[in-house]
Backbone bond lengths (Angstrom), bond angles and torsions (degrees), N, CA, C in turn:
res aa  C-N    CA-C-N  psi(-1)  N-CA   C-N-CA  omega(-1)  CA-C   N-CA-C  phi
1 X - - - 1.448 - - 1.524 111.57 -
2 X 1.590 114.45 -35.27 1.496 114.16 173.95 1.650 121.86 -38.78
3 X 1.598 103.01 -34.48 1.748 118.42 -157.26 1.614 90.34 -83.26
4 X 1.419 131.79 -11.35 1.210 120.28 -174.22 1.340 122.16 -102.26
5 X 1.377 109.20 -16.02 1.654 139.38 160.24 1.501 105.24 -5.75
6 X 1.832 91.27 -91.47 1.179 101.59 170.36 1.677 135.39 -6.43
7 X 1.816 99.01 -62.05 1.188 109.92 -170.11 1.572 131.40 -83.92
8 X 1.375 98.34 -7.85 1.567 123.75 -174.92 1.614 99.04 -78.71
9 X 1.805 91.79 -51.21 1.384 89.56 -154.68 1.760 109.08 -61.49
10 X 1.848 105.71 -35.70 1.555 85.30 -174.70 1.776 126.38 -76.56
11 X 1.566 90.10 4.93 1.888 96.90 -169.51 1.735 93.34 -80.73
12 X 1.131 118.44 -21.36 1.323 132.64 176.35 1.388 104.08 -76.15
13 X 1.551 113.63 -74.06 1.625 99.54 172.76 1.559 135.95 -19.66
14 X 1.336 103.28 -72.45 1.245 136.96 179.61 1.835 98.41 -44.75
15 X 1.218 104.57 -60.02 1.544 92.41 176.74 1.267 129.05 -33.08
16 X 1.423 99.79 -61.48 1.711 142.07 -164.00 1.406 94.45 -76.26
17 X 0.989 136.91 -26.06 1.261 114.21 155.70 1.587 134.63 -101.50
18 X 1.686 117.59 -21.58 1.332 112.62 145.81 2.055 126.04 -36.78
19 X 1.505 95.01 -54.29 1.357 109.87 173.79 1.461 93.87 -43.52
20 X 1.393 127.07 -84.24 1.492 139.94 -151.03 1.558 86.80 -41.36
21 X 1.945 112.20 -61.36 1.940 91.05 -143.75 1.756 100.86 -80.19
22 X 1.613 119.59 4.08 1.596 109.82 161.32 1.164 109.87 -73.86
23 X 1.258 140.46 -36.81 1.379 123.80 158.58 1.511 131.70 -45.40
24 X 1.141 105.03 -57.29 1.849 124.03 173.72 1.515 112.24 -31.07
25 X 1.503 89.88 -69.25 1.284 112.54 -168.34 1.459 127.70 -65.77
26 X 1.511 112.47 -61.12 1.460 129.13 -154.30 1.588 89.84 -56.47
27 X 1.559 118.18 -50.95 1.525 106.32 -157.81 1.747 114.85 -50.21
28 X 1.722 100.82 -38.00 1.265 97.63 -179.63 1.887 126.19 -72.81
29 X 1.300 106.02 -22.30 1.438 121.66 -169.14 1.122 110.25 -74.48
30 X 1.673 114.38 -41.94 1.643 102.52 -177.21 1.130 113.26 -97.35
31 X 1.611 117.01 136.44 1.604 142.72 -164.57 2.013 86.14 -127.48
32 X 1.995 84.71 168.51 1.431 102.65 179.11 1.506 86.42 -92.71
33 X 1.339 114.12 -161.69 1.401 122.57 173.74 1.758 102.32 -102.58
34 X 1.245 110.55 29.09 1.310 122.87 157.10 1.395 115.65 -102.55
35 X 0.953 124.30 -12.57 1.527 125.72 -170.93 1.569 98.04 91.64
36 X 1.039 119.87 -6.64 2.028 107.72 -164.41 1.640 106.28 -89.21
37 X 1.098 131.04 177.64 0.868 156.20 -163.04 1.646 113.08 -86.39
38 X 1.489 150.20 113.51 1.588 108.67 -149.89 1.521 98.41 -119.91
39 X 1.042 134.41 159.77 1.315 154.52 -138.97 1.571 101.08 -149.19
40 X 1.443 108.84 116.52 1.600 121.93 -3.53 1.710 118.79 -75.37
41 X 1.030 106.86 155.43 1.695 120.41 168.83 1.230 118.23 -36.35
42 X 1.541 136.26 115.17 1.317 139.12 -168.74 1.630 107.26 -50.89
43 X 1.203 122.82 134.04 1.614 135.08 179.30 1.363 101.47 -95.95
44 X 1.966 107.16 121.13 2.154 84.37 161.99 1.108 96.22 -126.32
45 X 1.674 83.91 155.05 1.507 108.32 -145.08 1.691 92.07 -132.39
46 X 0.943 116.15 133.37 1.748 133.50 -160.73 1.694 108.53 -106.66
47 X 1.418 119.55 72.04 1.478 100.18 -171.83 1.639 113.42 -90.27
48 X 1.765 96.30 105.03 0.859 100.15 -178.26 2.094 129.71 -66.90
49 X 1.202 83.73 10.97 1.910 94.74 -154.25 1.770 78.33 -81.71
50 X 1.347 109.78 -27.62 1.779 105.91 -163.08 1.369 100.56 -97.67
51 X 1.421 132.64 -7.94 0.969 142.29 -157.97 2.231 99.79 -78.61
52 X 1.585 90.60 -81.95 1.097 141.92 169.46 1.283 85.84 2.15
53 X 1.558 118.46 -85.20 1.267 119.11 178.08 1.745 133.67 -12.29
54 X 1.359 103.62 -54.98 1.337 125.61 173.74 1.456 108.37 -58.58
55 X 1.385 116.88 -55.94 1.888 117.14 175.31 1.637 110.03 -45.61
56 X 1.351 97.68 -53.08 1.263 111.48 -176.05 1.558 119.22 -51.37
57 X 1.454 110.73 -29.11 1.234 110.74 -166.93 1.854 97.40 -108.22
58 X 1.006 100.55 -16.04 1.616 89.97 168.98 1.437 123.37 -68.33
59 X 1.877 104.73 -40.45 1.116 120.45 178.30 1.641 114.87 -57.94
60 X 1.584 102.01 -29.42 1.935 96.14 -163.79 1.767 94.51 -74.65
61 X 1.717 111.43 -42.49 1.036 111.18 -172.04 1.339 109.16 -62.57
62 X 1.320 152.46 -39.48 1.342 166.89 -143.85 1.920 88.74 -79.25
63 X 1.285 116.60 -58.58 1.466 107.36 -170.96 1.051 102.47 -91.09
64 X 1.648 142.41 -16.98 1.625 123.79 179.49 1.884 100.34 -71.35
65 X 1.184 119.74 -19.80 1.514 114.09 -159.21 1.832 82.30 -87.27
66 X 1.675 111.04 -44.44 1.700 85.98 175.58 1.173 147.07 -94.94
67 X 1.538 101.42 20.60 1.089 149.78 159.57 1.714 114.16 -46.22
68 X 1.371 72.71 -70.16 2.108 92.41 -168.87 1.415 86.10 -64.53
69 X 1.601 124.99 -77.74 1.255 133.84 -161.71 1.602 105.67 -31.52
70 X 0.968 113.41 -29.09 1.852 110.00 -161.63 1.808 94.96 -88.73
71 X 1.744 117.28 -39.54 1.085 126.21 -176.12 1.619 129.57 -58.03
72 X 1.875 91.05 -37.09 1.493 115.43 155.87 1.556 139.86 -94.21
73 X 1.057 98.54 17.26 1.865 116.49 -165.91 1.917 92.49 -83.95
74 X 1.295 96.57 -67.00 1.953 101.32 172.53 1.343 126.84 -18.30
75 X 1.909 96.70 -57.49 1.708 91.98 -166.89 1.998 93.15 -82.46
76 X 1.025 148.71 47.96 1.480 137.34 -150.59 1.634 82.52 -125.00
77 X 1.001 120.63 104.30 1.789 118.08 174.41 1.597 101.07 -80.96
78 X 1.369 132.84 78.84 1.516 130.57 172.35 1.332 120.67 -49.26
79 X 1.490 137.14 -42.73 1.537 147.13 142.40 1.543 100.05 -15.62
80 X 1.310 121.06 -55.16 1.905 106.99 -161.35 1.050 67.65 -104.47
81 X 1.565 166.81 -152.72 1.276 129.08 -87.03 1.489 148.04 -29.55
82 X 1.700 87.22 -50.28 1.254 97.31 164.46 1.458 149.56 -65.69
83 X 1.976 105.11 -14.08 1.539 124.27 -153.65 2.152 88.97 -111.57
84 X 1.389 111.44 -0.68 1.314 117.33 -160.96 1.473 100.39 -70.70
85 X 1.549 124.06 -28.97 1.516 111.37 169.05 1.292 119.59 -80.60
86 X 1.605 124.59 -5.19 1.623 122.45 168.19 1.466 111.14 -65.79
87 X 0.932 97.05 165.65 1.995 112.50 -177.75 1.185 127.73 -159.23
């Protein structure tokens, strides 16, 4: 579980900070076509139901790729890769 750390943590990052700069941001960015400020105050709203999908699909892809990798690691002769610049 350690080797997956890594990968959690930045799918987590990445969230956590999209989340953060829609907050930051949106309130200031959206104007009327007056230039003013519009009323009421933009709400953000996180739908996670559409979200979900995307985790989900990172996750299936995340273990089929280490999946394969582990499936193909065996036949990998590292010795003749490595001895290929001797002569």
């Amino acid at each position: 579980m350690m080797g997956n750390l890594p990968w959690i943590a930045a799918v987590l990052a990445v969230s956590l900070l999209g989340i953060v700069l829609a907050w930051l941001v949106l309130p200031f960015a959206t104007l009327t076509q007056t230039g003013a400020a519009p009323i009421p105050a933009p709400v953000v709203v996180i739908p996670w139901e559409a979200i979900a999908p995307f985790y989900l699909a990172a996750v299936v892809l995340f273990v089929a790729s280490i999946w394969l990798v582990r499936r193909q690691l065996p036949d990998v002769k590292i010795s003749g890769v490595l001895r290929v610049g001797q002569s």
